[in-house]
N, C-alpha and C positions, 0 to 999 in steps of 0.2 A: 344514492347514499341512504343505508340504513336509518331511520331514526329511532332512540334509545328508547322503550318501554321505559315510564315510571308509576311509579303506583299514584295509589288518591289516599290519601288522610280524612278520616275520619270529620275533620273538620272545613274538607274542601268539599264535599259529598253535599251536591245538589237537587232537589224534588225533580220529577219529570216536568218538562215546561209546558208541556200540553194538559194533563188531568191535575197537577200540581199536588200528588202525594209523591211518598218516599219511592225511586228506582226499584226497590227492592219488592213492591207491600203485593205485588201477585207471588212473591214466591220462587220468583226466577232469579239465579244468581248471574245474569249476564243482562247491561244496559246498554245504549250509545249513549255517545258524547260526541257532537261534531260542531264544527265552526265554519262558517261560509265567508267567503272571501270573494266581493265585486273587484273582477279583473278586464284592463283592457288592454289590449294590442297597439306597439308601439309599430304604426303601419311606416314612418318611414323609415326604422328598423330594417322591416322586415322587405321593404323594396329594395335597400341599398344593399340587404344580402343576398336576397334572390339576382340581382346588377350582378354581384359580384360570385355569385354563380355561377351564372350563363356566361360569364366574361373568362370564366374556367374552364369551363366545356361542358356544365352541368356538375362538375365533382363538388359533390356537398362536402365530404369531407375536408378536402383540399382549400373550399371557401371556408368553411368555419376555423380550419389552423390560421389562415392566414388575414380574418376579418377580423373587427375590432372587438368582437366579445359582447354585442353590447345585448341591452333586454331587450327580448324580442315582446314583452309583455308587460306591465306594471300592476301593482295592486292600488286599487283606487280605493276600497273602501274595508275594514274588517267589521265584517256583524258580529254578534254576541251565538258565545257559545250557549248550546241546548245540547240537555240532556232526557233521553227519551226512554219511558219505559217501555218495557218487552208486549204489554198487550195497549198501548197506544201505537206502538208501529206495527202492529198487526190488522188496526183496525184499519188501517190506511191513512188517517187522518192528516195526508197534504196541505187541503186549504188549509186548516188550523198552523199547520209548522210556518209556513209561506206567511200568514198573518205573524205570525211572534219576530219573525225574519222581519217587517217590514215591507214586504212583495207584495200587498195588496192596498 
């Protein structure tokens, strides 16, 4: 499923969270924006359709019409959105993003 482009408002527009100036201030009209999401695997999910697989003859298809739909995965946690300028994600600066995340 596509999801819909919306723009940013002037008053939603956030500094980069690594050098903490304005997205814009090298010049470059294009930023990220991304947000991380801790996810885990729902494993007896995902046993009881792999079961009901093999119980098929292997037809994924066939098991997925006729299994119960359920999440083969859950979100456990949402981090906080960052926004990064064009010459901090140039520099590479991982450890620094990985710290604002919480990952270290």
């Amino acid at each position: 499923m596509d999801k819909v482009l919306t723009g940013i408002k002037q008053t939603e527009l956030r500094p980069c969270s690594l050098c903490r100036v304005a997205v814009s201030h090298a010049g470059h009209p294009i930023f990220y924006r991304a947000s991380l999401e801790v996810c885990g695997l729902n494993i007896a999910a995902i046993r009881r359709q792999a079961g009901l697989e093999l119980m098929l003859g292997g037809n994924v298809r066939l098991a997925n019409a006729m299994g119960p739909d359920e999440d083969m995965a859950k979100v456990i946690e949402r981090k906080s959105e960052i926004w990064i300028c064009v010459p901090c994600l140039m520099e590479g600066r991982l450890a620094d993003l990985l710290a604002i995340l919480g990952h270290t």
